[in-house]
C-alpha positions in Angstrom: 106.5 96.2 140.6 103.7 95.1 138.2 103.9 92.5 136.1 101.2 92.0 132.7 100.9 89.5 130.3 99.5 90.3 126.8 98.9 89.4 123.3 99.9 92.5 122.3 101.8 95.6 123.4 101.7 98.6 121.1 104.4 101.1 122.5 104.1 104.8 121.2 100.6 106.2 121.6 101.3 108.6 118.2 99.4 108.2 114.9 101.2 104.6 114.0 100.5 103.3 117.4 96.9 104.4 118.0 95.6 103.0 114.5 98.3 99.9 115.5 95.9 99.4 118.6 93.3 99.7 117.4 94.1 97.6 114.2 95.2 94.7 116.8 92.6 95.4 118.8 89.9 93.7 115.7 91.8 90.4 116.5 92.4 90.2 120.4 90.8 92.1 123.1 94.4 91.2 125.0 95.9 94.7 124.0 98.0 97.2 125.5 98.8 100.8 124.5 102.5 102.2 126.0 103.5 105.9 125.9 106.1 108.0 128.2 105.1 111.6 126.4 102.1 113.4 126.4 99.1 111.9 124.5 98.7 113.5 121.0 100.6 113.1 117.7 102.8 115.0 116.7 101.0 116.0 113.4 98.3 117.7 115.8 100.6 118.8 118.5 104.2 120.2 116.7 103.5 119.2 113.1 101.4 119.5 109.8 97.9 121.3 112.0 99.8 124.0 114.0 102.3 124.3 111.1 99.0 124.9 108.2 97.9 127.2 111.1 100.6 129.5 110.7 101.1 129.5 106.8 97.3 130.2 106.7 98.1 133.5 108.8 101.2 134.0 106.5 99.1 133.6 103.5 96.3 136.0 104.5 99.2 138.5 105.2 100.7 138.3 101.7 97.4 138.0 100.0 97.0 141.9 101.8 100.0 142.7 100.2 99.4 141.9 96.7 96.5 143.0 96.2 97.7 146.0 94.4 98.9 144.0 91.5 95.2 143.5 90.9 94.1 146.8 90.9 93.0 146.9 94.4 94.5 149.0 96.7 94.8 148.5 100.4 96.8 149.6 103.2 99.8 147.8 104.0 99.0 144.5 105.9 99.9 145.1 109.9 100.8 141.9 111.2 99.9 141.2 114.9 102.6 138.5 116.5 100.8 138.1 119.3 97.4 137.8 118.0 98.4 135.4 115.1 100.4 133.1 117.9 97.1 133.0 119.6 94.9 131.4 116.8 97.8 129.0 116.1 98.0 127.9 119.9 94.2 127.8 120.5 93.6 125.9 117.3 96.6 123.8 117.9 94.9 122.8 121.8 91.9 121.9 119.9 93.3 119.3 117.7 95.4 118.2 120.1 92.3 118.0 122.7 90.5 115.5 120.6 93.9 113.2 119.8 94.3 112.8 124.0 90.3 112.6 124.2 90.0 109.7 121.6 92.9 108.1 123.6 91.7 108.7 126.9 88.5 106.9 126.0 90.9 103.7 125.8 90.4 101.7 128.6 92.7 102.7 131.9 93.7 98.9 131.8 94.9 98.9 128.3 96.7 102.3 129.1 100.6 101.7 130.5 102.3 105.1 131.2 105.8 105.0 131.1 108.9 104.8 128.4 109.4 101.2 127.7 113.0 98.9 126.8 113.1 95.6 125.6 114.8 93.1 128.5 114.6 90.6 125.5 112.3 89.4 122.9 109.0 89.0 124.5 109.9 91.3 128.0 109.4 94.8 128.1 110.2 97.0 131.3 107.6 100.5 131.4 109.1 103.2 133.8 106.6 106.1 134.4 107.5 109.5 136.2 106.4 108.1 139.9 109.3 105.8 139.0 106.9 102.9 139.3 108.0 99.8 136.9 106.1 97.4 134.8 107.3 94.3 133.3 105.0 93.7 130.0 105.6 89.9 129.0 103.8 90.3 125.1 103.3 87.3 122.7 103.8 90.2 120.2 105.0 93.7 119.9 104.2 96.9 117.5 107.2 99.4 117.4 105.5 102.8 116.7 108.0 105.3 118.9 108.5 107.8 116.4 111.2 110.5 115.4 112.5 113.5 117.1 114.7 116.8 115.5 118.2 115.9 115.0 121.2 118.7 114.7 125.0 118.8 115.1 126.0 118.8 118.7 127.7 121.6 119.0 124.3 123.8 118.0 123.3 122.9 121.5 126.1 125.7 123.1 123.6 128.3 121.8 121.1 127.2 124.6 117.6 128.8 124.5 118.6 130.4 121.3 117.9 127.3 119.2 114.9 126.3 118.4 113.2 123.1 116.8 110.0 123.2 115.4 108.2 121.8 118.2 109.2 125.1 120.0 107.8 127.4 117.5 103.9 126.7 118.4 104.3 127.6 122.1 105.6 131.6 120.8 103.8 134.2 122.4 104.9 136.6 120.1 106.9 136.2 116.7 110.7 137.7 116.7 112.0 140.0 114.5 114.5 137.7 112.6 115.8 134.3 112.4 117.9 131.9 110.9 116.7 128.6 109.5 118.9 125.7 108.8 117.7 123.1 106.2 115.1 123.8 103.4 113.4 121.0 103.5 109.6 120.2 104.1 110.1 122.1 107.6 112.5 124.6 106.7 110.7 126.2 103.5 106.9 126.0 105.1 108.2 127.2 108.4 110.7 129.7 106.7 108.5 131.8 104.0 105.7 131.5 106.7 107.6 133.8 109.3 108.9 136.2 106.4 105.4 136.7 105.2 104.5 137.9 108.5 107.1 140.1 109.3 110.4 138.0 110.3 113.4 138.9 109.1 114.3 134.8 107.7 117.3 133.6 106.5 117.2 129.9 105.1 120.8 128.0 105.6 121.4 124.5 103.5 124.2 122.7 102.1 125.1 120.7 99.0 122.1 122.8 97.1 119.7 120.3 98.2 116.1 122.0 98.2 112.6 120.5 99.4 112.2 116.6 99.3 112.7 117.5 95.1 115.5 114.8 92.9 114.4 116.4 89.3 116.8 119.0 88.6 114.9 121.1 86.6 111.7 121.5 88.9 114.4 121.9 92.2 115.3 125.2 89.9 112.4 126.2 89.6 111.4 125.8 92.8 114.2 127.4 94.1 113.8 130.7 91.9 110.5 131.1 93.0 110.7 130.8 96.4 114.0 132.4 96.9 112.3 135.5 95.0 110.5 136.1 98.5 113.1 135.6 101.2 116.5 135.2 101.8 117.7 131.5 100.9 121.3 130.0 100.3 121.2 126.4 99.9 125.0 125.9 99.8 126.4 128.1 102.7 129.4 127.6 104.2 128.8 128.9 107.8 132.0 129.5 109.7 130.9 130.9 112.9 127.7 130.2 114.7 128.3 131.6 118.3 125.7 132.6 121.1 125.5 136.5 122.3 123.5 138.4 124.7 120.2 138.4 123.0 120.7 136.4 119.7 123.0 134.6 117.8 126.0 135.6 115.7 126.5 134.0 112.0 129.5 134.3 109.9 129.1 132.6 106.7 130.2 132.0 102.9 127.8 132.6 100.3 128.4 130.1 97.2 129.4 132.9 95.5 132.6 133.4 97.3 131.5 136.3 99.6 131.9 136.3 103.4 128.8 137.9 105.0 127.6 138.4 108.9 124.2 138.2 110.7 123.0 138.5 114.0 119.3 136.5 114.3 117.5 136.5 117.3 116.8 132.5 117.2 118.3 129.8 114.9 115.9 127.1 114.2 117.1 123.4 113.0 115.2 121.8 110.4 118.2 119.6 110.0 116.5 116.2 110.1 114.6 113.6 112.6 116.2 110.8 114.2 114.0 107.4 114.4 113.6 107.3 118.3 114.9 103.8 119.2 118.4 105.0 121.3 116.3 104.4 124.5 114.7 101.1 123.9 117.1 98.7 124.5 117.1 96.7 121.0 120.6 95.1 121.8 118.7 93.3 124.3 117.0 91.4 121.5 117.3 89.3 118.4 115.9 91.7 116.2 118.0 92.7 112.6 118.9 96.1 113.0 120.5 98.5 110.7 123.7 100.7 111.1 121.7 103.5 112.8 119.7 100.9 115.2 116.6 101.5 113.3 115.1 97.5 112.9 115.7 95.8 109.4 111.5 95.6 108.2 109.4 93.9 105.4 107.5 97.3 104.0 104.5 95.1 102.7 103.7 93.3 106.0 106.1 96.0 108.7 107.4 92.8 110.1 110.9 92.6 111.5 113.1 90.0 110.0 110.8 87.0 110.5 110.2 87.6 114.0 106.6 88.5 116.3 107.8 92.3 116.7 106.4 94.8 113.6 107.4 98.3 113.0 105.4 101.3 112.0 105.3 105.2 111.4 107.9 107.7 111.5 110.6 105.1 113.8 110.8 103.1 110.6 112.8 105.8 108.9 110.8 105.1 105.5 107.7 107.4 105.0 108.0 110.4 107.1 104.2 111.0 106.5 100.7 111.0 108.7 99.0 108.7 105.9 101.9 106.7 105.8 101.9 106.2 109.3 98.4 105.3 109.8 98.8 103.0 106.9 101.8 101.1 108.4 100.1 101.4 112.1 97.2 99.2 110.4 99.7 96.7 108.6 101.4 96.4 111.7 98.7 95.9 114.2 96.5 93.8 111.7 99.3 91.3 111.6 100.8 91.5 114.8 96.6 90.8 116.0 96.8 87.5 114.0 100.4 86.6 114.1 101.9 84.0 113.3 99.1 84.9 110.1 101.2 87.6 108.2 99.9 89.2 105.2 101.3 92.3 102.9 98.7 95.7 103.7 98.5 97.8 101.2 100.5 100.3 100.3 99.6 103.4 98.3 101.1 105.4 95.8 103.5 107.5 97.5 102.3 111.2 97.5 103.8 114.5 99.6 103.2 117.9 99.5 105.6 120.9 100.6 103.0 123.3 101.6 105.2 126.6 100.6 103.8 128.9 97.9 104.1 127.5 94.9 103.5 124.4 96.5 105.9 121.5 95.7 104.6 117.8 94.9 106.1 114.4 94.2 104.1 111.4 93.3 104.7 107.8 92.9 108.1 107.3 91.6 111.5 109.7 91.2 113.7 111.7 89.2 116.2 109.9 91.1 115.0 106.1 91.5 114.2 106.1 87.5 117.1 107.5 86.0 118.3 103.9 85.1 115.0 103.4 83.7 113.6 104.1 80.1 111.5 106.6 80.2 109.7 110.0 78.7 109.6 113.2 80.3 106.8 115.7 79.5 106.7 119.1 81.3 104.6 122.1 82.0 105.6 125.5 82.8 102.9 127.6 84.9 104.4 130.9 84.0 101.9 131.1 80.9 99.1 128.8 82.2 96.0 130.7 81.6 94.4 129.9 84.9 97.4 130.0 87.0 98.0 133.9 85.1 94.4 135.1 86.1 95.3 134.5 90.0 98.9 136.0 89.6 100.4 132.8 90.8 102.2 132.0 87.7 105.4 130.0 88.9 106.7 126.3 88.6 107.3 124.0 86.7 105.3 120.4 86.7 107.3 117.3 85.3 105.2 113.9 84.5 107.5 110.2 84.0 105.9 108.0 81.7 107.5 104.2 81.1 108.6 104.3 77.1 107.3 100.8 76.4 103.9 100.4 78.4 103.3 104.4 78.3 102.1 103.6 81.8 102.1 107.0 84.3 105.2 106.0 86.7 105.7 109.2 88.8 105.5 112.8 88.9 107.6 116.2 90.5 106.6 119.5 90.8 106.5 123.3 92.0 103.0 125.0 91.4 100.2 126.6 92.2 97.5 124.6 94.1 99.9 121.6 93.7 98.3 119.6 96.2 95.1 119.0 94.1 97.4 118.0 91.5 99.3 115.8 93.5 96.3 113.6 94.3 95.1 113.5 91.0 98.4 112.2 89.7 98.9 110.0 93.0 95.1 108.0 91.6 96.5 107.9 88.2 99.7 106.0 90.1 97.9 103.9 91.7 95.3 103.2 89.3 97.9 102.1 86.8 97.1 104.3 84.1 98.9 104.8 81.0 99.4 108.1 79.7 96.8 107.9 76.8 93.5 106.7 79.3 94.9 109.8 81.8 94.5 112.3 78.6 90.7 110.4 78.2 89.6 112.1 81.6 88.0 115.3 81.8 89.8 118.4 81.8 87.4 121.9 82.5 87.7 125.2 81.1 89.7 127.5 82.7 91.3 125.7 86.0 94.9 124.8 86.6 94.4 121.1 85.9 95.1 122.3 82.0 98.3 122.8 82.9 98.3 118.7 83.9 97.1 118.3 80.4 99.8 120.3 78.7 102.4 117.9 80.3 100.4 115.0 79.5 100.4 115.7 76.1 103.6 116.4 75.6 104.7 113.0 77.2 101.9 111.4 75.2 103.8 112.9 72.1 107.1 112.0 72.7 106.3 108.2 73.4 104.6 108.7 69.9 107.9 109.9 68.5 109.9 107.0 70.1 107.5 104.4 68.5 108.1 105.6 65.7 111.8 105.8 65.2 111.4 102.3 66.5 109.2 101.3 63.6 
């Protein structure tokens, strides 16, 4: 048994916990980096890079395809499992190769291997595969462990049959049909991707819940156009899910009433992460915790209650997102360097993006978290957007909140094309404060989807008009 004594122990090695280390790092060369998996985060290794990887295939598949609704004529797009799994493997290796490289270059003696558990506040005990043991006594600690798939228990009777999306970048070959349960960010990338290049996809969800979306009006639209291309059923009642010899048997109710039955050669779970902090021992310590055992935080400074231990990336349960996690890895190992110093980081405007096609995007605040709040709605449909016409992508629906006092911008949801560049516009608007009027000052070109932005900017801009003057 080894025993180390530190300023600081970082445990989880993923993107939290790298900038975390390297963030405490700037404040005490005492530093330690923990991590039982392999090295590399899961954005390179089973998330957002091998995920882009495969809609990028998808999307040059169903670009083929419609390309006789522009007058050019092709044959039909033949899609090549094995050689599309290939590309998404090798590129995947390659971002994942210079994630372990950066890490590697850490030095050995800042490096534990090994899953570590709190023995009480300051005492952690590392276990590595060699069943070796380390006993890290650490002035302070950075909690960056992240999340793993979650599903109902019973899902795991269908053995090698189910499938998470870490699974999905190790195919050699693509199936020929499977069932997806959730459409969220993971279910509707991962599930249009495979149908646009050949798998036979059912999407599963309940409650009518669709994407990360709260505004009605744009989840509708978003749901229309997406469910246009592929077989989705946000509300199913499934009544059977049972393993057979080479697939998987579904019995379910459609919300219509109907009873129907598939057999899919894999069911994937897009059901949800879990915060991974079952196998760290947080009873042993004083920490606040939740009623999931997730630690209770301070989201300005990622501190836990008022204690030396901070909390960052996906574990925390807040922002599921890379930039997010970077962004509380450098809150958390900035303070946690100069503790008992504590100071609030800075937090941006949130921003996501659904990369499905028409892309969804929320920014800064909700549907949801403002509908106690007085506000103004303006909205844009991209069905007659001159730009978004030209490409034939035509579809969704963009949503702008503005505050009916101020006029300030306070959040954004929408389905659209390109909706990422839109996203970040809106997301500097957020975060820049802007009111409604000094967003319609900026420049707008001739002819580009941004117009679109405009429309819905206007049409807020006139209806906080209207309200001021009823009020006058």
């Amino acid at each position: 048994m080894q025993h180390r004594n530190v300023d600081v122990a970082v445990i989880g090695a993923g993107s939290a916990g790298l900038t975390a280390f390297r963030s405490a790092k700037a404040w005490t060369d005492s530093v330690v980096l923990i991590e039982g998996g392999p090295y590399g985060t899961t954005c390179a290794r089973v998330g957002c890079m091998p995920s882009k990887l495969l809609i990028a295939a998808a999307e040059a598949a169903h670009a083929v395809g419609e390309a006789h609704r522009f007058g050019v004529y092709s044959p039909k797009p033949e899609v090549d499992g094995t050689a599309v799994m290939n590309r998404v493997r090798s590129e995947r290796d390659r971002f994942v190769g210079f994630v372990v490289e950066g890490t590697e270059s850490i030095p050995a003696e800042q490096r534990i291997r090994g899953y570590a558990q709190f023995l009480d506040d300051h005492r952690l005990q590392v276990d590595d595969y060699m069943n070796d043991r380390t006993i890290v006594t650490a002035k302070r600690i950075v909690i960056a462990t992240g999340s793993s798939a979650s599903y109902p228990r019973p899902w795991k009777e269908l053995g090698d049959r189910l499938l998470i999306n870490d699974d999905i970048f190790d195919w050699q070959d693509l199936p020929g049909s499977v069932a997806v349960f959730g459409p969220g960010v993971i279910g509707l990338e991962l599930g249009q991707a495979l149908s646009r290049l050949g798998v036979d996809v059912r999407l599963f969800g309940l409650g009518g819940q669709f994407g990360p979306l709260t505004d009605p009006n744009v989840m509708a639209s978003a749901r229309d156009a997406l469910s246009a291309e592929f077989y989705i059923d946000d509300d199913a009642e499934v009544k059977r899910m049972e393993r057979i010899d080479n697939g998987v048997a579904i019995d379910f109710v459609h919300r219509d009433g109907s009873v129907h039955s598939v057999v899919v050669d894999y069911v994937i779970a897009a059901t949800g992460r879990t915060p991974n902090v079952a196998g760290l021992a947080l009873d042993n310590t004083s920490l606040p915790l939740d009623e999931r055992g997730v630690p209770v935080f301070d989201t300005t400074t990622m501190q836990i209650g008022n204690s030396h231990v901070f909390i960052a990336g996906d574990v925390d349960n807040d922002r599921p997102l890379l930039h997010e996690a970077a962004d509380e890895g450098r809150i958390a190992g900035n303070n946690a360097g100069r503790y008992p110093t504590v100071e609030p980081g800075l937090r941006r405007s949130a921003l996501a993006v659904v990369f499905s096609d028409p892309q969804i995007g929320m920014v800064g605040e909700t549907f949801a978290s403002l509908k106690h709040r007085n506000i103004e709605i303006g909205e844009v449909s991209f069905e007659d957007q001159g730009r978004s016409r030209v490409m034939l992508k035509n579809q969704g629906l963009l949503r702008v909140y503005a505050d009916t006092m101020s006029g300030r911008f306070l959040g954004a949801e929408m389905v659209g094309p390109r909706a990422e560049h839109l996203a970040h516009l809106l997301a500097w608007a957020h975060q820049s404060g802007l009111t409604i009027a000094e967003m319609l000052d900026m420049p707008f070109y001739h002819p580009v989807i941004e117009e679109g932005l405009r429309t819905a900017l206007r049409d807020v801009n006139a209806r906080l008009g209207a309200r001021l003057n009823r009020a006058a």
